[in-house]
N, C-alpha and C positions, 0 to 999 in steps of 0.2 A: 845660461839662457840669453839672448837674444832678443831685444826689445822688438817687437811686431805689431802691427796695426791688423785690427781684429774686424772693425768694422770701416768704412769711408764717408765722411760725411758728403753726399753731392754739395759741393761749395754753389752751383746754380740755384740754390733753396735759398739762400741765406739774402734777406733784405736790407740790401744798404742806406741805412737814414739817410734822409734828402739832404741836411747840412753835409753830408760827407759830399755827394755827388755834384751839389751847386758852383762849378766851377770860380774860384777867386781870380780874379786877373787884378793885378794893378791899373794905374791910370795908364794908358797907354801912350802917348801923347809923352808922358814927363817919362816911362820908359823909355820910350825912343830917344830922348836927350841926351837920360844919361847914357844910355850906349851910345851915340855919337862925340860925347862927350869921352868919355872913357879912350874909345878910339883913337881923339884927337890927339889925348892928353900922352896916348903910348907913340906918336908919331912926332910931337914936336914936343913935348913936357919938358926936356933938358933945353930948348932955348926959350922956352918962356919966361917974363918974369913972373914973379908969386899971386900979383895979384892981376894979371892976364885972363881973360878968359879965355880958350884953344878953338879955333873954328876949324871944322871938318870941312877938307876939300875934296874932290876927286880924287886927287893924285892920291890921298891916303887910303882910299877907300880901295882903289886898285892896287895898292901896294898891301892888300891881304889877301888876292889872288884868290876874290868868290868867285865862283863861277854863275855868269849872268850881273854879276855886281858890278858896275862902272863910276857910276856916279854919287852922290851925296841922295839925292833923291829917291834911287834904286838901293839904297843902304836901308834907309828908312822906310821904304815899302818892304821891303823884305821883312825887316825887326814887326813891321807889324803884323804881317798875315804866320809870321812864326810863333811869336808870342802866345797867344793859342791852345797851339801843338805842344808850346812847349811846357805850358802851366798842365794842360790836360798830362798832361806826360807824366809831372810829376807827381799832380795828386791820384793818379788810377795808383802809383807806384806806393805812397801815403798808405790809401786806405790797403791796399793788398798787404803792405807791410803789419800797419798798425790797428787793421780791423778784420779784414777775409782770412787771413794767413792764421791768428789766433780761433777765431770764427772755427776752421774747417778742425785745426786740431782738438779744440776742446768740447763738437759736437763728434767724433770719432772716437773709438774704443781701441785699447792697447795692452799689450800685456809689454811693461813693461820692467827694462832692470835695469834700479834705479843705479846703481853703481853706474852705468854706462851711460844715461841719462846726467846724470850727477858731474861725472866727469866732462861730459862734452860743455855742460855750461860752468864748471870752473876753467874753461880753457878759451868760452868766450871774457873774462871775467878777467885772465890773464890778459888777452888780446886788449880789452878796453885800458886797460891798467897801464899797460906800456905802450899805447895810444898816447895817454894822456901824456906821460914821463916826456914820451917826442914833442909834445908841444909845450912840453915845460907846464901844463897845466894841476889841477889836483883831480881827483877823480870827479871830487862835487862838482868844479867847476866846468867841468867837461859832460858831465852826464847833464847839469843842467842846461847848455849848450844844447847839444845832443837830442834832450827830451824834450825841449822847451819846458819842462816845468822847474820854476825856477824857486818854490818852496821844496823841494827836496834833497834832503840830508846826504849825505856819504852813507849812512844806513841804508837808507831808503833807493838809492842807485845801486849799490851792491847788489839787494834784491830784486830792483826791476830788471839789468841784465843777466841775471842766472834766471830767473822767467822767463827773457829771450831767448837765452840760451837753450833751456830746458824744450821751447817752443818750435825752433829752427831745428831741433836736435829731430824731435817727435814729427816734424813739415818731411825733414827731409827723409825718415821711415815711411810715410805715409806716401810721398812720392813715387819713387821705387816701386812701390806696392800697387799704385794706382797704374804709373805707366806699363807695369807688364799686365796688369788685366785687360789693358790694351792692346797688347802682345809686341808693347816696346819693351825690350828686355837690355841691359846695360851692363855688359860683361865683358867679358876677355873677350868670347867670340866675337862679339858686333864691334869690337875697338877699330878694327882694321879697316871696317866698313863706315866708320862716323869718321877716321883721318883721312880716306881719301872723298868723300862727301865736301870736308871741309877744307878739303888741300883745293878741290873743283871750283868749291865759292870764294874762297879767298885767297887764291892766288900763291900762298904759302906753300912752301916745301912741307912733303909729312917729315923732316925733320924737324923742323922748327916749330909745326903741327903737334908736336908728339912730346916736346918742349915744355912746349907754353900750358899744352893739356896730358899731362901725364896721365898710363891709366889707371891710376888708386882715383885723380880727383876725378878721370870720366864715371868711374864705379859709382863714385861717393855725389859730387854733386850735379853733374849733367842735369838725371833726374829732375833734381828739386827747381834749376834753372827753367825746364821745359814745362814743368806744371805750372810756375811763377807766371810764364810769357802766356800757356793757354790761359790762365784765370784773369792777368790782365788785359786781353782779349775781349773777354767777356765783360771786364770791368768798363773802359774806356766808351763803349754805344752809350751806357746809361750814362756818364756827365749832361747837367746841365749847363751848357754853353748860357751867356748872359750875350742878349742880345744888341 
């Protein structure tokens, strides 16, 4: 058998607490420093001495080749009308991760088998595992990293990513499910029709197209990416921007 999704929870029901949505920005002002700072330091860092401080010129700011970017001025106008965008950006991607995404699975019904469940998250559980080994890290120290919660155990991490696992496993059945009741369906036949779509927008060869996105992972995770993007969609209107 086959793990399935029985029923769908509309993830549109689901109320996201105000603390989730309050968008956090830093001080903006000392952002914009240290990015100028940062910049300067990759531009002239080998001739400074150590206790130098680096001043951003023009000439560095053009030699990143923004477009519309010229000056020191126009660098720092930039960092701050993006800044934003880009906090907003992250926390829609936060809460979908770590609040809507659990949300929609565990208000939806499954029949599921658990062997195949079971497996997909000891394979996220490998994946963190040999994560960490790359960074020379321990698992604790990486899942506390990782989770920001920095009282929990190497027990306690093993558990919360086979949850994940177990979570993304059951998202990305639910997906599937959901997109063809849409009457997106995600198979051998539509393969041919989503590479040259993507060969049109990006410029790529469906070689390299066909490459990059084999189709076991169009099968497997298109789906769950295209539900992700609609539901952050949905998510991003409600931030509260801080005025």
């Amino acid at each position: 058998m086959l793990t399935k999704v029985t029923t769908i929870y509309d993830y549109r029901n689901i109320e996201i607490p105000k603390p989730f949505i309050e968008l956090q920005l830093p001080d903006v002002e000392a952002f914009v420093d240290a990015q100028c700072r940062t910049l300067a330091l990759k531009h002239s860092g080998q001739d400074l001495p150590e206790d130098a401080e680096p001043a951003l010129t023009d000439e560095m700011v053009q030699a990143e080749e923004l477009p519309g970017v010229t000056t020191v001025d126009t660098y720092r106008e930039t960092i701050r009308r993006e800044l934003p965008l880009a906090a907003a950006s992250e926390q829609s991607h936060m809460i979908l991760m770590n609040y809507v995404m659990p949300q929609v699975v565990q208000r939806s019904t499954f029949e599921i088998n658990d062997e195949e469940a079971t497996r997909e998250s000891r394979r996220r559980l490998e994946a963190f595992e040999e994560n960490a080994k790359k960074q020379g890290l321990t698992l604790e120290e990486l899942g506390q990293r990782e989770f920001g919660l920095p009282g929990m155990d190497e027990g306690a991490i093993r558990q919360h990513i086979l949850y994940l696992g177990r979570n993304s496993f059951l998202f990305r059945v639910l997906a599937k499910e959901y997109l063809k009741q849409k009457g997106q369906v995600f198979d051998v036949a539509s393969y041919a029709g989503y590479v040259k779509d993507l060969e049109g927008a990006s410029g790529m060869s469906e070689d390299k197209i066909r490459e990059l996105v084999p189709i076991h992972i169009y099968m497997e995770e298109v789906p769950t990416l295209v539900m992700l993007d609609e539901i952050t969609a949905w998510i991003e209107p409600q931030l509260i921007i801080p005025a």
